[in-house]
C-alpha positions in Angstrom: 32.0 167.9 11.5 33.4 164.5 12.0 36.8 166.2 12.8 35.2 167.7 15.9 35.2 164.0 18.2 38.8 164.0 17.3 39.9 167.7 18.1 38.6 167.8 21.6 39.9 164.5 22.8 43.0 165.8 21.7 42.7 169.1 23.2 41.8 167.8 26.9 45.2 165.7 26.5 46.7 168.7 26.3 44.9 170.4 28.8 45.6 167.6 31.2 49.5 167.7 30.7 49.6 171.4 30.6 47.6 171.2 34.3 50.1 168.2 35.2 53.2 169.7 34.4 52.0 173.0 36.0 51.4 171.1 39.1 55.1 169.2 39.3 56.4 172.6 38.9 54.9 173.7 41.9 55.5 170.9 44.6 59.1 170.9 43.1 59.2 174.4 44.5 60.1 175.7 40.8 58.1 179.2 42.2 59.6 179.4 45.3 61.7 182.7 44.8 60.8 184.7 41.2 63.3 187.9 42.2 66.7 186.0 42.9 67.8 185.2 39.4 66.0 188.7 38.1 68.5 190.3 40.8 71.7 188.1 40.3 72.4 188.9 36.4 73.1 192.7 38.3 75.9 191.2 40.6 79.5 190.2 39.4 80.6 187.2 40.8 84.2 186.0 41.0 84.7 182.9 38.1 86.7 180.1 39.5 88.8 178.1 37.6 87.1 174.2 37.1 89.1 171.4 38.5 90.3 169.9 35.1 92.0 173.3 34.2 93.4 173.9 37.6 95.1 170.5 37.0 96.5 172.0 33.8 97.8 175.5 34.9 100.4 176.3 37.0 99.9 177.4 40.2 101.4 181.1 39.9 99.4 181.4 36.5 96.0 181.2 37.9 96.3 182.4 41.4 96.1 185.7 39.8 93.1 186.3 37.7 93.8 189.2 35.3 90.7 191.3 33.6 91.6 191.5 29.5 92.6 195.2 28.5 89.3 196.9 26.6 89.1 199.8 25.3 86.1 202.2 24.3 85.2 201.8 21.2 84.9 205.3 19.0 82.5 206.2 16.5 85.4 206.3 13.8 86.3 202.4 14.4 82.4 201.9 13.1 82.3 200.9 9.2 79.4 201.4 7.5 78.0 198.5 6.0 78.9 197.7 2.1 75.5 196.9 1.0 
């Protein structure tokens, strides 16, 4: 029973950086829009090249971006697993 006035001072130190943390995240405008990164994953979006790799290409190698060749995969390239 003893363990009892150490478990719920612990708890309410939880509680009250639970109910802190919750707070920051709302005046830092964390919950401002919920349906933007939902909705963006759905969109392509052009990659850009970072500065320390534009440095290292040439200029006619990146100026085009090329998409890598794929091709469908069939249900014969599937192996069965050896177990």
């Amino acid at each position: 029973m003893n363990i009892i006035y150490v478990l719920i001072p612990i708890a309410m130190i939880f509680v009250t950086i639970a109910v802190i943390v919750f707070f920051w995240a709302v005046k830092s405008n964390q919950y401002d829009d919920l349906d933007r990164e939902g909705v963006n994953i759905l969109f392509d979006e052009d990659v850009q090249p970072s500065n320390s790799i534009k440095k290292t290409q040439k200029k006619s190698e990146y100026s085009e971006i090329k998409s890598p060749q794929t091709t469908p995969l069939k249900t014969s390239d599937i192996k069965p697993d050896a177990h």
